[in-house]
C-alpha positions in Angstrom: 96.9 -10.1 -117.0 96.3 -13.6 -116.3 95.2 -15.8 -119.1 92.7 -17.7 -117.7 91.0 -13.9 -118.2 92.1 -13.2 -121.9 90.6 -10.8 -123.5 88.7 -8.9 -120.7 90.5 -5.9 -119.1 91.8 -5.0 -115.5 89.5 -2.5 -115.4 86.3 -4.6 -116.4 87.5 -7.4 -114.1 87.4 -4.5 -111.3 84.0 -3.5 -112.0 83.1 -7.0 -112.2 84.0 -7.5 -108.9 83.0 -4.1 -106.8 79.4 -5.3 -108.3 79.8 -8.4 -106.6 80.6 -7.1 -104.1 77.7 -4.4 -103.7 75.4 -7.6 -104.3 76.7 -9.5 -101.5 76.7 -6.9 -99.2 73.0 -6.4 -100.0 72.1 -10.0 -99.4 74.2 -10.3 -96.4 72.1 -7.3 -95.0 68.6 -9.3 -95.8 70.4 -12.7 -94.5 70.9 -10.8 -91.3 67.6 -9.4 -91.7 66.1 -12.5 -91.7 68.1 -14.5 -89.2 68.7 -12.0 -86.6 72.4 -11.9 -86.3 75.2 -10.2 -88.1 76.5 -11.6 -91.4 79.6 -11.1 -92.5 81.1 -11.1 -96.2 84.1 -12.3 -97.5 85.8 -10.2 -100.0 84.5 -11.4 -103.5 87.4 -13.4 -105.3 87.2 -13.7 -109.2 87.4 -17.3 -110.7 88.1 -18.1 -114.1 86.2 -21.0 -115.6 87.9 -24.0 -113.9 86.0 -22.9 -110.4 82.8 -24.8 -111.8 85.1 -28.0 -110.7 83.5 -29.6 -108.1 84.2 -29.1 -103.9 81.2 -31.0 -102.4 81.1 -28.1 -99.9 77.8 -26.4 -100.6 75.0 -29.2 -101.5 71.9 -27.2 -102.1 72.1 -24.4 -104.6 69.3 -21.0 -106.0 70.1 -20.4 -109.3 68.5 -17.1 -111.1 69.6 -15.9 -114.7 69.7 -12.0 -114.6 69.0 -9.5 -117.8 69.2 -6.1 -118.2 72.1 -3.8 -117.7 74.4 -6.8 -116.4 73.1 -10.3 -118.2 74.3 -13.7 -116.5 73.3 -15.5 -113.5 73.4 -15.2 -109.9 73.8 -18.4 -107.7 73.1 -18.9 -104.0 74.8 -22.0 -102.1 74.0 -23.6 -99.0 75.7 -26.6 -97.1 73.4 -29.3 -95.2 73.6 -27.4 -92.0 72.9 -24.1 -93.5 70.1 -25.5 -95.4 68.5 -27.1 -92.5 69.1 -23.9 -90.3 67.3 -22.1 -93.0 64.6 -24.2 -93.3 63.7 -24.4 -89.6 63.6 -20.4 -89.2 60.8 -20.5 -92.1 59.0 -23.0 -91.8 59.4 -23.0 -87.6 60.1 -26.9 -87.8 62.5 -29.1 -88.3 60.9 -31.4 -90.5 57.9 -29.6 -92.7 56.8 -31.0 -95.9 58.9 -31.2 -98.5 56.9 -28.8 -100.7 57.4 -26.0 -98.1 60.6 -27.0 -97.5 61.6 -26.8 -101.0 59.3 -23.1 -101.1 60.8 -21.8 -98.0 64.3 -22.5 -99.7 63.3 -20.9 -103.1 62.1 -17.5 -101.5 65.3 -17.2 -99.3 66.8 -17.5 -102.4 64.8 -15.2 -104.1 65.4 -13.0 -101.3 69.7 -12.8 -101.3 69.6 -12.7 -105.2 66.6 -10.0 -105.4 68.8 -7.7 -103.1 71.8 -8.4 -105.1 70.1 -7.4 -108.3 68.6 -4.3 -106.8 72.1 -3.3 -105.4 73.5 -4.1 -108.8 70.7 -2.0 -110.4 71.3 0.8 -108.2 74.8 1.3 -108.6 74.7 0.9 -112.7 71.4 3.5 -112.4 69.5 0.8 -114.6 67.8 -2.4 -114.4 68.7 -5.6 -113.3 66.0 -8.6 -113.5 66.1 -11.4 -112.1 64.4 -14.8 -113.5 61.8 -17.2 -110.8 64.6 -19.2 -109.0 65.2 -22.7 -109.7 66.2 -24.8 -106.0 68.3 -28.0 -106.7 69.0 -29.5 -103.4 71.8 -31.8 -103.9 74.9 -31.6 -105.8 74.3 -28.1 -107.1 77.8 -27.6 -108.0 77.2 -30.4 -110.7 73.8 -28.7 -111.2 75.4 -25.2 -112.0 78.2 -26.6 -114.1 75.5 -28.6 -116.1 73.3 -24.8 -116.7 76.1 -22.5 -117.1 78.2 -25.0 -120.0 76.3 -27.2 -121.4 77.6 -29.2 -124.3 79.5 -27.8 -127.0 79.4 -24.4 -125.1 82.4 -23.1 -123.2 81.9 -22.2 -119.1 81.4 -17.8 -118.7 85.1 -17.0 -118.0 84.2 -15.6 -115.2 83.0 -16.6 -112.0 82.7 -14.2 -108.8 82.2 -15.7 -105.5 81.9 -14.4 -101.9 80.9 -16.5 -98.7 77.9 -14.4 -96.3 78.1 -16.1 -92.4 77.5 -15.6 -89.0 80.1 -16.1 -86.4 78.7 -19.0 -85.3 78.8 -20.8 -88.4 75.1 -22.0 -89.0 74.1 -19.6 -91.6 76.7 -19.4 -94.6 76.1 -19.0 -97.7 78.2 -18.8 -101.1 77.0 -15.3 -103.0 78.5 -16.1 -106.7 77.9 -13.8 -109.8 78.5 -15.5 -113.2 77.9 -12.3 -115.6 78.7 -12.5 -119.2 81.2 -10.4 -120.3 82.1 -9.4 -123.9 85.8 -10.2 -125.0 87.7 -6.9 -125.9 88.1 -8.6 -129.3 83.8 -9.6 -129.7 83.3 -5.5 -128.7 85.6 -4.3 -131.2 84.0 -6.5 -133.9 
């Protein structure tokens, strides 16, 4: 096992990641839903804590802590063109109001991770609830780094992402599931 994931099984890391999975493939369904084309998923990839770095590539970010039978946070990311794509199918303009640009955002948001936490709650046969969403619109990397380990805290040691897009390239999002997982040796304590 790798260290970066000490102390959490193969097997956990596994379910970890066919959850993701599920969840992605649930918001890719409502993104394709809601843009009329056909998204596509990447397979999820599991990230230790060092992911958090920043890339730059996705600017505006969704953020919703989730409780229940799977605790953590689910994350939606958009680049510039993405965002802007999303905001003129909503709002039906290319420049609205920033309030309703900011709402229209938030929803869609709302949207992917409400379908993620369904699909999550289905598979687990329990509940999985997710918090209002909070929109940052620039630098959200930075912004989810900041939430996820603030000071004096470590980063979750795991961090699942999986990219949702349309073959043309205007719609992509990054799906990412941050859930927090109990060390083997916190469980047998």
């Amino acid at each position: 096992m790798s260290r970066r994931f000490a102390g959490i099984s193969e097997s956990e890391l596994d379910r970890l990641r066919e959850l993701a999975h599920i969840g992605a493939s649930w918001s890719a369904n409502a993104l394709a839903r809601l843009v009329d084309e056909t998204i596509l998923t990447r397979v999820p990839v599991i990230h230790g804590p060092d992911r958090l770095l920043r890339r730059s590539d996705w600017e505006t970010g969704i953020f919703c802590t989730i409780s229940g039978d799977l605790a953590g946070m689910l994350a939606i990311f958009l680049s510039a063109t993405s965002r802007q794509a999303v905001v003129e199918l909503l709002c039906g303009e290319a420049q609205p109001p920033r309030e309703i640009s900011a709402s229209a955002l938030s929803e869609f948001g709302n949207i992917l991770v409400s379908q993620t936490a369904s699909a999550i709650a289905n598979t687990l046969g329990g509940r999985v609830i997710p918090s209002i969403p909070e929109l940052v619109l620039s630098d959200a990397e930075a912004a989810l780094q900041a939430t996820v380990a603030p000071r004096r805290r470590p980063a979750p040691p795991v961090y699942i992402e999986s990219e949702l897009f349309d073959r043309s390239g205007r719609f992509r999002a990054l799906h990412v599931m941050l859930p927090v997982v109990a060390k083997r040796s916190e469980v047998l304590e």
